[in-house]
C-alpha angles and dihedrals in degrees: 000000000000089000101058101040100047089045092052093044090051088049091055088054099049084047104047107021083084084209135076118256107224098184138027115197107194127189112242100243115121096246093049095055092056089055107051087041090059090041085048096051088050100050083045102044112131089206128353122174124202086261091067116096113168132008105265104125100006122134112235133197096213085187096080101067135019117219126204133171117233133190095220096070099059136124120286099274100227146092084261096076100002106066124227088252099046093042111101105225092225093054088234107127086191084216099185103210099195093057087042090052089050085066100066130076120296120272089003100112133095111212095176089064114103118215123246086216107045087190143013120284113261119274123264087033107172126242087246101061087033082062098047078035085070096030091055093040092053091049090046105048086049094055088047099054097021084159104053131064113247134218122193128193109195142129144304099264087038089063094049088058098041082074102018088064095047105040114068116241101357127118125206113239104170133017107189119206108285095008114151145180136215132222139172137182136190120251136200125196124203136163090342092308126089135209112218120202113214125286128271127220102219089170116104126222101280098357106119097014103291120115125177143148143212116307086206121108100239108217088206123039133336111287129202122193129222106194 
């Protein structure tokens, strides 16, 4: 059901952003592969009816975005998310990136982008630096296109983040498969350098599959946000 999910929600995206994406960064674990590959398909799809569900057999225009894997953007390396049995003991993963980057549509990477992360976090991170990890790669990838509008394709815990670093006094308490947030900052170019205001969260409390509360300790009874 990957497929069919990720290509619906990326067709959501190309439908109600009201703007182009012009790059994708994807962790490099397997599922999120699949799932950019399927997003990416949909932005790029020549022509999709409603009767299309995934993108098997769907033309695509791989002009009009430019996908990259980046390291950043991984899993939380612990046993908190990473089981006993699927852990290497040697904490090397041995992600082959040609055979990942196959795996995405067809004329879509960039093989010219370097990487923010040149190589997976160490292993037995804490939830803690995974967090500022997110937090860090989110900033970083922004400064380094400050012109272009971003897409990136992580994990659970990345996408809580992804709002929980960057609206004041909430906490994340679900991230549903697929979910998703939107920000968006100002930015002011000057001489062949920019300024960047902060980030702003435009995603509402469950509406794209995000749902969180007050991180403040209420003194009366318990108190949910709908935001």
């Amino acid at each position: 059901m990957v497929g069919i999910r990720a290509f619906g929600t990326g067709r959501k995206l190309k439908t109600d952003l009201g703007f182009p994406i012009h790059r994708v960064f994807v962790s490099p674990f397997l599922r999120c592969i699949q799932t950019a590959s399927e997003v990416v398909s949909a932005l790029c799809a020549v022509e999709d009816g409603p009767d299309v569900l995934s993108s098997h057999g769907v033309a695509i225009d791989p002009s009009k975005l430019k996908v990259s894997i980046e390291y950043g953007l991984c899993e939380m390396l612990n046993r908190e998310t990473i089981g006993r049995d699927c852990a290497p003991k040697d904490g090397n993963f041995g992600f082959n990136i040609s055979e990942l980057e196959a795996m995405l549509p067809a004329g879509t990477v960039d093989h010219a982008v370097k990487p923010v992360y040149t190589e997976l976090p160490q292993w037995e991170e804490t939830v803690m630096r995974a967090r500022t990890r997110y937090e860090q790669i989110i900033k970083a990838l922004a400064d380094k296109y400050p012109s272009e509008n971003l897409l990136l394709v992580t994990h659970g815990e990345g996408v809580g983040v992804s709002v929980s670093a960057f609206l004041k006094d909430i906490s994340v308490y679900e991230v549903e498969f697929c979910a998703y947030s939107l920000l968006r900052r100002s930015v002011v170019h000057e001489n062949k350098s920019f300024t960047a205001r902060e980030f702003e969260v435009l995603t509402h409390y469950g509406q794209t599959g995000i749902s969180y509360c007050s991180a403040i300790p209420s003194t009366s009874s318990p108190m949910y946000d709908a935001m």
